[in-house]
C-alpha positions in Angstrom: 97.7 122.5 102.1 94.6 120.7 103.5 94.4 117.2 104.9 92.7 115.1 102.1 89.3 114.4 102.5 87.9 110.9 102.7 86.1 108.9 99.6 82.5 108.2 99.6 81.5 104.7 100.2 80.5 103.7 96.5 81.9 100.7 95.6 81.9 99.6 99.3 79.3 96.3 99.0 79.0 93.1 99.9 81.8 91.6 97.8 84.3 94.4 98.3 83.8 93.6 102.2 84.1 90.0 101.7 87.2 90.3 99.3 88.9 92.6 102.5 87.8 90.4 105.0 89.1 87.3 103.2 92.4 89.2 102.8 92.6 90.2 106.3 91.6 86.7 107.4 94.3 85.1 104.7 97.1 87.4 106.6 95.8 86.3 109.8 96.0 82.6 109.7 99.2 82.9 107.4 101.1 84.5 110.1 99.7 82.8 113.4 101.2 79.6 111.3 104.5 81.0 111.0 105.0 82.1 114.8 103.8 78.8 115.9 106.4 77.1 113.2 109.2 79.4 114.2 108.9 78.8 118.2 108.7 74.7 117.4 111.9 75.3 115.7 110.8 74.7 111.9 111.6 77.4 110.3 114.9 78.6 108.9 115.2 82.1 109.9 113.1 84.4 112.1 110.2 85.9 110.8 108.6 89.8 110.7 105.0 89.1 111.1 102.3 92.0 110.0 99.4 90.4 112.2 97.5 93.6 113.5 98.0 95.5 110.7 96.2 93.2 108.1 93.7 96.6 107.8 96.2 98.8 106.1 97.0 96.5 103.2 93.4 94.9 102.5 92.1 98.3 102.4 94.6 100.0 100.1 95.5 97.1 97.9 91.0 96.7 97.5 91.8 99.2 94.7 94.7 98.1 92.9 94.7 95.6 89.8 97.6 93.6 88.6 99.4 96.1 87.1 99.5 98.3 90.0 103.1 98.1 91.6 103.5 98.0 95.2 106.6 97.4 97.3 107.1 96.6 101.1 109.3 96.5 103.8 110.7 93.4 106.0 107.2 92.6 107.5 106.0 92.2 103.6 104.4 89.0 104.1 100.5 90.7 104.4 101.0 93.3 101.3 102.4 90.2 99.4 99.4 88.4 100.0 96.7 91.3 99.7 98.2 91.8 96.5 97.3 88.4 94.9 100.3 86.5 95.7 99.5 83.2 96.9 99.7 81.5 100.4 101.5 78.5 98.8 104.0 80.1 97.0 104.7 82.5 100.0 104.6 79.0 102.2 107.2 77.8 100.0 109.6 80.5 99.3 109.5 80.4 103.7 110.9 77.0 103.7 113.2 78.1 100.8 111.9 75.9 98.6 112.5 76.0 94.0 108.7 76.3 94.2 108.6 79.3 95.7 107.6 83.3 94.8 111.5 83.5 94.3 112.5 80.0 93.8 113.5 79.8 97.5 116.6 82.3 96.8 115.0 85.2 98.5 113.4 84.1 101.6 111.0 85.7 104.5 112.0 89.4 103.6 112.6 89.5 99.9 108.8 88.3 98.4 108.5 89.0 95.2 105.5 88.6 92.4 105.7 90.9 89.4 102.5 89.4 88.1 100.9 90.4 90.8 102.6 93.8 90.6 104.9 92.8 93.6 108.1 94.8 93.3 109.1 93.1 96.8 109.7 93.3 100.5 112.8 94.6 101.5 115.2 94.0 104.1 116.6 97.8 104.1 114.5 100.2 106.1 112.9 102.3 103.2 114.6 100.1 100.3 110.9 100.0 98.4 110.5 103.4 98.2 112.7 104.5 95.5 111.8 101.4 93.9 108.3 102.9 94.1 109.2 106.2 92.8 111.1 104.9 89.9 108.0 102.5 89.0 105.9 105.5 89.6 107.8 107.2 86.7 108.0 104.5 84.3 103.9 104.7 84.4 103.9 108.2 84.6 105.9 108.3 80.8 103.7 106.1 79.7 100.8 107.1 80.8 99.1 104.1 81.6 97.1 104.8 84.4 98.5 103.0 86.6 99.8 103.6 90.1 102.9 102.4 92.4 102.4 102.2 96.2 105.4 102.3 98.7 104.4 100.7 102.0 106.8 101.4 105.1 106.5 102.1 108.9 107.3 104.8 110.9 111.2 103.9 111.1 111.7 104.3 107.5 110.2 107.8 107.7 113.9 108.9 109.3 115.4 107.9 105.8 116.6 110.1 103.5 115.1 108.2 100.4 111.8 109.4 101.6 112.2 113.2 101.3 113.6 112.7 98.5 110.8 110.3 97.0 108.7 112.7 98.1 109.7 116.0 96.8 110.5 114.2 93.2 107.0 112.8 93.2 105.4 116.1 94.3 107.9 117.9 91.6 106.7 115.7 88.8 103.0 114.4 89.9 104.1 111.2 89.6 101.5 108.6 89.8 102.6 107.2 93.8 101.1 107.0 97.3 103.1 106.9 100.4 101.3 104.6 102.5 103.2 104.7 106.2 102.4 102.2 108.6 102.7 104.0 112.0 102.8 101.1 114.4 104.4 103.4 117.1 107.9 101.2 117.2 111.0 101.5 115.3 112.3 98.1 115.8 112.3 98.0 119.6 112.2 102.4 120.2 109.2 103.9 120.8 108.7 106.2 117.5 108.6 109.5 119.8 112.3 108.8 120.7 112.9 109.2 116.9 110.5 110.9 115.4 110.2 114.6 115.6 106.6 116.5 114.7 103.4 114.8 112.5 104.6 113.0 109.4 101.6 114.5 107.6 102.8 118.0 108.1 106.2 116.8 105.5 103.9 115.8 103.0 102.4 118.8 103.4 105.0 121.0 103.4 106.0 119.6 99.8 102.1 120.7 98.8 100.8 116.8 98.7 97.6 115.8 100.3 98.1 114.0 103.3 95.5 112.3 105.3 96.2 110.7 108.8 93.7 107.6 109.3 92.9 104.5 111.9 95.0 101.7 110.6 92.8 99.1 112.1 89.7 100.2 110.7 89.5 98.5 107.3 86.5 100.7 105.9 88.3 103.8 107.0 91.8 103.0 105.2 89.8 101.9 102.0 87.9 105.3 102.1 91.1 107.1 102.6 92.9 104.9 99.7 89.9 105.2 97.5 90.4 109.2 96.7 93.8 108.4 97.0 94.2 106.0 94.6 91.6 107.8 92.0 93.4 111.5 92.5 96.5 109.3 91.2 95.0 107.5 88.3 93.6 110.5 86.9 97.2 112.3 86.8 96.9 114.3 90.0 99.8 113.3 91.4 100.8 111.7 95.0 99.5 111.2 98.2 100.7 110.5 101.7 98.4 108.0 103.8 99.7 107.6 107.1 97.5 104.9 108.7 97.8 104.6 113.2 98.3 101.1 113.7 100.4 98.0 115.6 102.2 95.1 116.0 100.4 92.2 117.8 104.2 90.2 117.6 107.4 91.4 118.5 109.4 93.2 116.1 110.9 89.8 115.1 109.9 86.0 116.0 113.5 85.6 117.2 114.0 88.4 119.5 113.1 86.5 122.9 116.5 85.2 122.2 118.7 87.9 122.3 116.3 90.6 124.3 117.1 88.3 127.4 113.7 89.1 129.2 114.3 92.5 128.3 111.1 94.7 127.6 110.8 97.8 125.3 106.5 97.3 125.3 104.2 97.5 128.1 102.0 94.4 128.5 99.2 97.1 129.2 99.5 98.5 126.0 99.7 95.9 124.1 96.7 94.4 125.6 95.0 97.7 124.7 96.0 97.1 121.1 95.3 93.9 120.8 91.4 95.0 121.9 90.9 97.0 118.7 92.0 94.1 116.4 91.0 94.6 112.8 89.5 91.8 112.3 87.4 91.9 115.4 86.4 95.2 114.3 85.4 94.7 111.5 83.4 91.4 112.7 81.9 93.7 115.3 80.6 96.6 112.7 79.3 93.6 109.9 77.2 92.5 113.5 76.0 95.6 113.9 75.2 96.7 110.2 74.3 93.3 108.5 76.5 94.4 105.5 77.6 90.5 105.5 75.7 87.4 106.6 77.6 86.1 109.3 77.3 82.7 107.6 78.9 83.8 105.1 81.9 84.8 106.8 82.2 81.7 108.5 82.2 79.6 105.4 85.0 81.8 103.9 87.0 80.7 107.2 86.9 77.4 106.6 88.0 77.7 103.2 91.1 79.6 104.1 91.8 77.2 106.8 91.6 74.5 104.3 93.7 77.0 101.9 96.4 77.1 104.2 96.9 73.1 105.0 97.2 72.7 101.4 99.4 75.2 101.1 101.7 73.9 104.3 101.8 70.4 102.5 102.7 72.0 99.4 105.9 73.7 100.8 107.1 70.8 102.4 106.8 68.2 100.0 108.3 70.8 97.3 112.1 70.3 96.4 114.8 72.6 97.8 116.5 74.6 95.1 119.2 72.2 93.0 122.9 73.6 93.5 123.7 75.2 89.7 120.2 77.4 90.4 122.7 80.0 92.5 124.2 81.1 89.8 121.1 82.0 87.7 119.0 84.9 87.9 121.8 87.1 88.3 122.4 88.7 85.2 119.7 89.6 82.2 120.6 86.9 80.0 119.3 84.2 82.4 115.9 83.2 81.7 113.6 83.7 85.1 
């Protein structure tokens, strides 16, 4: 079957740029906070961080409403965040604290917001995709309209759950995109040590459009997500968005630890990575197109870096969880 083509760019002005750069930006400064906090020793655990992939999330989740599902991996932090949850709760939940996205219980790999449409992150390589498919379903029978996106990186493509998310969603056009974050590394192996041929050409095998697109280019991943996202709306079934992109962070905050000066990543290419940064793209194509007044943008930065400090003092002065709250939440009964 043919690659799918790319959406137009209706619907691409000024305030749908804004709205993905502000998301990018929010992701950004979010995670630059929690590095620094985990190497000063303030946090409780180590932390996944998505920074240089903020592209794939703004531009996919730029089309989804509230009741849209989507569901992550253990770097979830950015989808959490470009789908509406916000940096104070996320802040909180961090510090495991009762005021946050999951009363503190869940912690840096388990965010959660259903009223965002948040089924999660997830600390088992490909956990949220058959989460995905079965929220795919539910709308699916009830024809709502609405659409369920699983977002996982190249390491969870080596899981079973996938082919077979795949082939029940191509089987039943279930309302679902696969969105695949290919940052090249699967945990600290270079995917090609793992990974045999294109993971487009299993999507395509199953007869679902597939298209294979520059992660770090925001405008191409919401071109790509756009006819995506529509095709599945209007009962056409799923589609597999696998979007080139990378890590700027190690594959966890913690790993200096017990890597013990080992490398798995050339500085080189890292370096070479970090010079087609998203953001700085992006920045670099509004200079040259004028789709934004710079001013703009740099007024929205200061509001996020004001966002941020609020939300920091928020999740410290917030109350850890009492005692009796681990045993709630555990069984139906319990009120959330």
């Amino acid at each position: 079957m043919a690659n799918l083509e790319y959406g137009s760019n209706e619907g691409l002005g000024p305030d749908a740029l804004i709205s993905m750069y502000r998301v990018m930006k929010r992701i950004r400064l979010v995670e630059e906070k929690l590095g620094e906090d985990f190497r000063a020793g303030k946090l409780i655990a180590g932390v996944h961080l998505y920074s240089g992939q903020e592209a794939v999330a703004a531009g996919i989740c730029a089309h989804l409403n509230d009741k849209d599902w989507i569901a992550s991996n253990h770097r979830g932090h950015g989808h959490f965040l470009a789908k509406g949850g916000s940096v104070k709760s996320l802040m909180a939940e961090i510090h495991a604290k009762a005021t946050g996205a999951c009363r503190g219980m869940g912690g840096t790999m388990h965010v959660a917001d259903f009223s965002k449409g948040m089924m999660g992150a997830n600390g088992i390589v490909g956990g949220g995709i058959s989460l995905i498919c079965g929220a795919a379903y539910s709308e699916y029978l009830k024809k709502s309209g609405s659409v369920a996106i699983a977002f996982f990186g190249d390491g969870a493509a080596t899981q079973g759950v996938l082919s077979e998310a795949m082939n029940l969603s191509s089987l039943w056009r279930l309302p679902m995109i696969f969105a695949c974050e290919n940052n090249l590394f699967s945990e600290f192996s270079h995917t090609s040590t793992v990974l045999h041929g294109e993971l487009i050409a299993r999507a395509q095998a199953l007869e679902m459009p597939a298209i294979k697109v520059d992660g770090n280019d925001v405008v191409e991943v919401w071109r790509a997500a756009q006819i995506a996202v529509d095709r599945a709306r209007d009962g056409g079934g799923p589609t597999f968005i696998e979007a080139m992109t990378y890590r700027m962070a190690g594959h966890v905050e913690a790993e200096t630890g017990f890597l013990q000066g080992a490398q798995y990543r050339e500085s080189s290419e890292v370096e070479a990575w970090k010079a087609k940064d998203p953001i700085d793209r992006f920045l670099k194509w509004n200079l040259e197109t004028g789709k934004v007044p710079q001013a703009t943008l740099q007024e929205l930065d200061a509001e996020l870096i004001k966002e941020l400090e609020e939300a920091m003092a928020f999740a410290l002065s917030s109350p850890e969880p009492p005692p009796e709250q681990a045993f709630q939440f555990m069984f139906a009964d319990h009120e959330a």
